[in-house]
C-alpha distance (Angstrom), angle and dihedral (degrees) to the residues before:
residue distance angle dihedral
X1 . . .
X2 3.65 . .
X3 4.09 116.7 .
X4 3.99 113.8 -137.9
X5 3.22 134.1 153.8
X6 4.24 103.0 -81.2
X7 3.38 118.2 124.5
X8 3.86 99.0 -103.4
X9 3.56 90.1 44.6
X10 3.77 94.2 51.6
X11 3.92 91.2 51.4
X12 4.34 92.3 43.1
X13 3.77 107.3 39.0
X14 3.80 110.2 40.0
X15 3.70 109.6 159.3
X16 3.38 126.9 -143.4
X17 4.18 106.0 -104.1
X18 3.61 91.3 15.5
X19 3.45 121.1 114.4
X20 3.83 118.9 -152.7
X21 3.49 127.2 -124.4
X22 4.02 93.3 -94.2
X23 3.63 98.8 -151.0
X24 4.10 83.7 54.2
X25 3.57 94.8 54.6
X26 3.58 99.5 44.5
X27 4.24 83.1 54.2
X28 3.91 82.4 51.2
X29 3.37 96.5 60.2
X30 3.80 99.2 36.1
X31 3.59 88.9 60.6
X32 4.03 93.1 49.5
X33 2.85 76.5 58.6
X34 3.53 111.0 54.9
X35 3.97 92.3 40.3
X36 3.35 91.6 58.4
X37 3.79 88.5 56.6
X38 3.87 81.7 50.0
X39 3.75 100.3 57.0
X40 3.46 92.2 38.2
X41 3.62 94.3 62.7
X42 3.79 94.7 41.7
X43 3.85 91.1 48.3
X44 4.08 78.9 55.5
X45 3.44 94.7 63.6
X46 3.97 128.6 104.3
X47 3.51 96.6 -124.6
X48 3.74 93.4 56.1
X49 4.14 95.6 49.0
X50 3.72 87.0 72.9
X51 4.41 99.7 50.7
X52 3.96 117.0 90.4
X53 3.76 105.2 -109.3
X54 4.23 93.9 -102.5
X55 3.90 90.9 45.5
X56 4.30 79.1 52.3
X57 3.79 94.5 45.4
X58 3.73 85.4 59.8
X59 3.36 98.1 49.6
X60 3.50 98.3 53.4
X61 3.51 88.2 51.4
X62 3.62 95.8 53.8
X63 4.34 84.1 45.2
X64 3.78 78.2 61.8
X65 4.00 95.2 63.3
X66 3.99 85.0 45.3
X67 3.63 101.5 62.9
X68 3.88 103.3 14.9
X69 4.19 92.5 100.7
X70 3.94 93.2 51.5
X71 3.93 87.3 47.0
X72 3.79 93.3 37.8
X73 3.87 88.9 63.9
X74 4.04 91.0 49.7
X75 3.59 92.7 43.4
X76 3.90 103.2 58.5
X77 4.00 87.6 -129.5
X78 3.75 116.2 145.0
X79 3.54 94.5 -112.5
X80 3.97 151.8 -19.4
X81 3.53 92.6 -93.1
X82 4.13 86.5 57.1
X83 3.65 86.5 49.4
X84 4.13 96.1 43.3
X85 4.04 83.2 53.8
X86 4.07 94.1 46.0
X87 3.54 91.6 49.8
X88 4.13 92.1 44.2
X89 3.79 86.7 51.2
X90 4.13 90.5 52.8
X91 3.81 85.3 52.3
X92 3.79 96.8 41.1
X93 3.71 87.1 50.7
X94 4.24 104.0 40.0
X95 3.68 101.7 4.5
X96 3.89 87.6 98.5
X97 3.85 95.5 38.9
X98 3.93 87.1 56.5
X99 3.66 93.8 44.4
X100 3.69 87.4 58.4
X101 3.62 96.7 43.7
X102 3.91 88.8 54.2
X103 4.36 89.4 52.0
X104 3.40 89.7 45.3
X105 4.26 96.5 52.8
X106 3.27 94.1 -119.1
X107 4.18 128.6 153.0
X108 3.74 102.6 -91.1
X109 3.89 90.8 176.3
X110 3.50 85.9 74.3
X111 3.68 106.0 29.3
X112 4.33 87.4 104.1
X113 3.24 100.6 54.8
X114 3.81 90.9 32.9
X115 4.22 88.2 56.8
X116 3.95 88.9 42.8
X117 3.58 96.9 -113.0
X118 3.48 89.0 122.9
X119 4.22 135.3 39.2
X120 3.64 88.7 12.6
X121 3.79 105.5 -158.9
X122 3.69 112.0 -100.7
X123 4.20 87.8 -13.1
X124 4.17 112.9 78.6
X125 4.08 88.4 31.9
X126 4.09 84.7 113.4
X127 3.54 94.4 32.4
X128 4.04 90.6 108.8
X129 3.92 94.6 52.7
X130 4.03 88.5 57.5
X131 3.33 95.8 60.7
């Protein structure tokens, strides 16, 4: 796997000595951000109280593929598919963690900020002038 400069790449294959495109990054983590927002509030839904957590891991993934080319034009990634992937990787990585959250009553409204994926202290300060 090659390492550019897209946003999953940026986030996946730092290299040591290498310095990332900073503008990049700070895109990177803005749209962690906002996907975690997004599967938070789909999680919240009715319909998805009633799936087993694996059969709701796999539909947030296929979620992903539904809104990854409207995102993909916001996010300044190379493509949908680059988006799709970022947005499979936010599940793959929290989608369990927020499906436990919801079973155990807890706040999801703050469950981003709460697991530093968003308003990073001292780290997504700037993140509005790179946009």
């Amino acid at each position: 796997l090659a390492c550019g400069l897209s946003l999953l790449l940026v986030l996946t294959c730092a290299q040591p000595g290498v310095e990332p495109d900073e503008k990049k990054l700070q895109m990177g983590f803005i749209m962690r951000c906002v996907f975690c927002h997004i599967v938070v509030d789909i999680v919240q839904r009715p319909s998805f109280k009633k799936l087993s957590e694996d059969r709701a891991m796999r539909e947030l993934k296929t979620q992903c593929a539904g809104m990854s080319e409207q995102l993909g034009l916001a996010s300044g990634a190379s493509g949908p598919k680059e988006t799709e992937e970022f947005c499979k990787r936010v599940v793959s990585e929290y989608g369990n963690d927020i499906l436990d959250a919801r079973s155990l009553g807890e706040d999801l409204d703050s469950f981003c900020v709460r697991e530093q994926l968003c308003h990073r202290k001292g780290k997504d300060l700037k993140a509005d002038e790179l946009i």
